[in-house]
C-alpha positions, 0 to 999 in steps of 0.5 A, a space after each residue: 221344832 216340832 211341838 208333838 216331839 217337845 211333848 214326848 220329850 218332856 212327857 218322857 222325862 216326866 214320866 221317868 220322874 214319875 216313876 222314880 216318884 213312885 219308887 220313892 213313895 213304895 220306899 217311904 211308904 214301906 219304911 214310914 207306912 201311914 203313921 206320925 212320922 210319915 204325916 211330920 214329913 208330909 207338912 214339913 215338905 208341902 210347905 215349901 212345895 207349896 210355896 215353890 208351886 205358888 210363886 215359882 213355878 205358878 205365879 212367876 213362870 206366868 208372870 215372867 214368861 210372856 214377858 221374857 218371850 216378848 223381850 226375846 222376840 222384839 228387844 236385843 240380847 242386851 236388854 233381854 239380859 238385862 232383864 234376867 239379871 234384874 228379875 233373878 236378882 230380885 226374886 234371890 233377895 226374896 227367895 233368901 228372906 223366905 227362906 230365914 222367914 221358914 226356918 226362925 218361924 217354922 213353929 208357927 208356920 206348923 201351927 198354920 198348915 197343920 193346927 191339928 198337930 199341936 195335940 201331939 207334942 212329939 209329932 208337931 216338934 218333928 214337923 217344925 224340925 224337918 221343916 227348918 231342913 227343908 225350908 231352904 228347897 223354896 231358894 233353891 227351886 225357883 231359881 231353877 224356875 227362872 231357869 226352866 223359864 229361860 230355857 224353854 223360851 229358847 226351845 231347850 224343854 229337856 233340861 228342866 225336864 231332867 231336873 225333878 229326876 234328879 229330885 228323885 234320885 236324891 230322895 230315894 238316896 235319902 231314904 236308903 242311905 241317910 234315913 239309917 244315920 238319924 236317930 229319927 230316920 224320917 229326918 234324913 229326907 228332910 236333909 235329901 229336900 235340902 241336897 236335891 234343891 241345890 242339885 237341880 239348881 247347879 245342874 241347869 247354869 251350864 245349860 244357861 250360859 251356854 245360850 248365854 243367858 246365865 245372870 249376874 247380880 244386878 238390880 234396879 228398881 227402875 227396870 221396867 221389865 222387871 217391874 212388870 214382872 212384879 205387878 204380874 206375879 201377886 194376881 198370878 198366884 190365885 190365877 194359876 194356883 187355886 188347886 194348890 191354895 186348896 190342897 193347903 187348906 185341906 191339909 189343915 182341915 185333914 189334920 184334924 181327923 184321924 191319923 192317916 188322913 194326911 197320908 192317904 190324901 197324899 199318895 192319892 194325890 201322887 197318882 193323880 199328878 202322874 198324869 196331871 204332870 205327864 201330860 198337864 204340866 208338859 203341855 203347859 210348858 211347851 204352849 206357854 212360850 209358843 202363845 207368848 210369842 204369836 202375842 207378841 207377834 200380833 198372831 191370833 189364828 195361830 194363837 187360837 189354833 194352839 189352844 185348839 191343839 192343846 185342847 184335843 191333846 188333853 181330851 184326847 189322853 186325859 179322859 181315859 187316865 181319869 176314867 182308868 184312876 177312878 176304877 183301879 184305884 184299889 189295883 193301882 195302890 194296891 201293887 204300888 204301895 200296900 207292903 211293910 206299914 202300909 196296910 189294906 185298910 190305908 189302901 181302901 182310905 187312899 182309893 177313896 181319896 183317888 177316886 174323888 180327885 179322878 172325877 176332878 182330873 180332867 178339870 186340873 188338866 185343863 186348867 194347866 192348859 186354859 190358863 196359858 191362853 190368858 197370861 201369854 196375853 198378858 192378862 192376869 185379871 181375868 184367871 184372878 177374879 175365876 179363881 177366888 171364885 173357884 176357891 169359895 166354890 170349893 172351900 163351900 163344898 168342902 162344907 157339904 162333903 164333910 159336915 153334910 155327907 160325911 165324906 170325910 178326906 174323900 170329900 176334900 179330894 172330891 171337892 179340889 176335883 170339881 172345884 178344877 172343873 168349875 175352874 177349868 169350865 169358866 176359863 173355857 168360857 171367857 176365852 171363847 167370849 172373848 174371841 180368844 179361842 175359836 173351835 177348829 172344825 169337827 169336834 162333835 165327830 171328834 168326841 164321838 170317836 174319843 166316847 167309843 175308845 173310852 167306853 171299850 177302855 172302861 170294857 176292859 178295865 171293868 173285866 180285866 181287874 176282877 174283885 178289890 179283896 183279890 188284890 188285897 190279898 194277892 201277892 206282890 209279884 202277882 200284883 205287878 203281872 196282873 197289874 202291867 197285864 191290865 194297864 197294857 191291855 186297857 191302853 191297846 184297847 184304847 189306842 186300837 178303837 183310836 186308830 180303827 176311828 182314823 187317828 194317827 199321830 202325824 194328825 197331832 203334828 205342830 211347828 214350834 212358833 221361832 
């Protein structure tokens, strides 16, 4: 299988979710605008998501992955499925506690994540009440990360893939049909979370057994394979998810100032994870199995030339999406989500925060990428010991943007965006003292080439969108034409500098490792 044409699958299918995504945002910022119900809902479902993002498709993906590829590649089916019975069934009995944990302690856990709600009585009992709806999704959705796990080691990247489209679907479905039953509409996307989970989770058993990897309940603590997983999974946490811890504790600090603020740092941070997931998390997905099986196979060129494929991929593509989300910030929420209660001022508060994560943006990729190169290893320490670094760093800038510049939200985004860089930084570092990693030949040529391409984008981009108060203004349908105009414009620019340099796609062409 061809590795370019696995990351244009998955980046295609993450794209649709990412536009179904936004959509979905348009409509609840539309409906909910920027205000109190809008921010109950925003806590309610970060939580789960946070915990989701955590444990599956952060700690245990990395922690599981490596281990199921070498159980793959060096043990019988028997064993490997052993394995996936003993490890599904131990995370299910977790995931279940969890989950009641979510739903009798949600006042609490609300208190936790957003202190500053207590103030207002109505907007904390709201919160507590969607997150008891939405506390099952954490149940649901990773057991659909032991699934994307298994599938992806044996090649099948489409299905998860496909699954968060389904999400999508089922939230924009909430938010048109089941919001209006509600005397509080809010409250029927808190039930589309809870619907979608189990959606996504039965759309991937049919796929499982199918390879004949579906599990059965089965447990034994004497498992080695499964307690390795273990001891993997608490250190994986910091290693893999520091953007996540960081982005909690923003949201506590966020609750404290004005209203909005949770909002606009939100739908900032969906458009920053539009390429972070079409590009960051795609690639993540397809190397991680491939590294874990030159690991397994004792291939460290191969293992370094993947990094090193990665690595030019994410340069190559992300550079541009973070120069392009910092200067058409104000277009981009504009036509995306200024209508109905969503106003200009919380598009210029929301273009604050996108600015401040696109500095970042490079770092956030680049860390879904450097990251692999460690835990396909199986390697937990290091990513560990980088992050807790990386997590005082930023929580020290956090500091400085607030209380010393008064940066206010945009300094919480700012400070999760350089914290990315550091991260990513030190990763790079310690992969290549340790001989993990080694250049191929003609990157100095290579970043020339992407510097030009870059520089003619910013050309573009700087001329082509005009004032901020003219899309402030504008009319919708305007927005989009001038917008698509613009978008289209900056990415032939780009491209066509590229291949006046000499880049052609088939340069990019990679086997998958069997």
């Amino acid at each position: 299988m061809n590795l370019l044409k696995s990351l244009a699958t998955i980046s295609g299918l993450t794209l649709v979710s990412r536009i179904l995504a936004f959509a979905r945002d348009m409509l609840i910022a539309r409906i909910f605008g920027a205000g109190m119900a809008n921010d109950a809902y925003i806590i309610a479902t970060r939580l789960p998501n946070l915990l989701r993002r955590l444990f599956a498709e952060g700690a245990f993906s990395q922690a599981f992955v490596p281990i199921f590829g070498e159980y793959k590649k060096q043990r019988g089916h028997e064993e490997t499925q052993l394995l996936v019975d003993h490890v599904t069934t131990m995370l299910a009995l977790i995931l279940f506690a969890v989950t009641l944990i979510g739903i009798i302690a949600a006042p609490i856990l609300v208190y936790i994540g957003a202190p500053g709600f207590v103030h207002d009585a109505e907007k904390f009992d709201l919160t507590t009440q969607m997150l008891r709806i939405t506390s099952p999704y954490i149940f649901f959705i990773s057991l659909v990360a032991v699934a994307a796990g298994i599938l992806n080691t044996y090649n099948k990247f489409w299905v998860p893939a496909f699954a968060p489209i389904l999400l999508n679907i089922c939230l924009v479905g909430g938010a048109l049909w089941l919001a209006p039953c509600f005397d509080q509409p809010i409250m029927g996307l808190a039930w589309a979370w809870f619907i979608a989970g189990f959606v996504q989770l039965a759309f991937q058993i049919p796929f499982l057994k199918k390879i004949g990897m579906l599990p059965s309940f089965r447990f034994s603590w004497k498992d080695e394979g499964m307690r390795r997983v273990i001891r993997q999974m608490g250190p994986a946490v910091f290693g893999v998810s520091i953007a996540q811890i960081s982005l909690i504790i923003n949201t506590v600090i966020a609750s404290f100032f004005v209203v909005g603020s949770v909002s606009w740092l939100y739908y900032a941070d969906r458009l920053m994870e539009f390429p972070s997931g079409v590009l960051g998390a795609a690639l993540g997905t397809i190397l991680l199995p491939s590294l874990s099986k030159c690991n397994a196979g004792n291939d460290s060129a191969e293992y370094s030339k993947l990094l090193d494929w990665g690595l030019r991929l994410t340069i190559m593509l992300a550079v541009p999406s973070a120069l392009a989300l910092g200067m058409i910030s104000v277009p981009l929420l504009s036509t995306l989500f200024q209508r109905g209660a969503f106003s200009a001022t919380d598009v210029l508060m929301t273009s604050h925060a996108l600015i401040g994560y696109s500095v970042g943006l490079i770092g956030l990729i680049l860390v879904k990428i450097l990251a692999p190169g460690f835990y396909a290893r199986q390697d937990i320490r290091t990513p560990v010991k980088i992050g807790i670094v990386t997590l005082i760093a930023t929580q020290l800038m956090n500091v400085l943007f607030i209380y010393g510049l008064h940066l206010q939200h945009a300094g919480l985004a700012l400070s999760i965006g350089l914290g990315a860089c550091f991260n990513s930084a030190v990763l790079f570092y310690f992969l290549r003292k340790n001989d993990i990693y080694q250049p191929e030949p003609g990157w100095a040529m290579y970043f020339t080439k992407i510097g030009l391409a870059v520089a003619a984008l910013g050309v573009t981009l700087w001329f082509g969108m005009g004032s901020e108060q003219s899309w402030l203004t504008g009319s919708g349908w305007a927005r989009i034409g001038r917008l698509t105009a613009l978008v289209t414009g900056g990415v032939f620019v780009y491209f066509a500098v590229l291949a006046v340099l000499g880049f052609r796609p088939r340069d990019f062409s990679r086997r998958a490792i069997s």
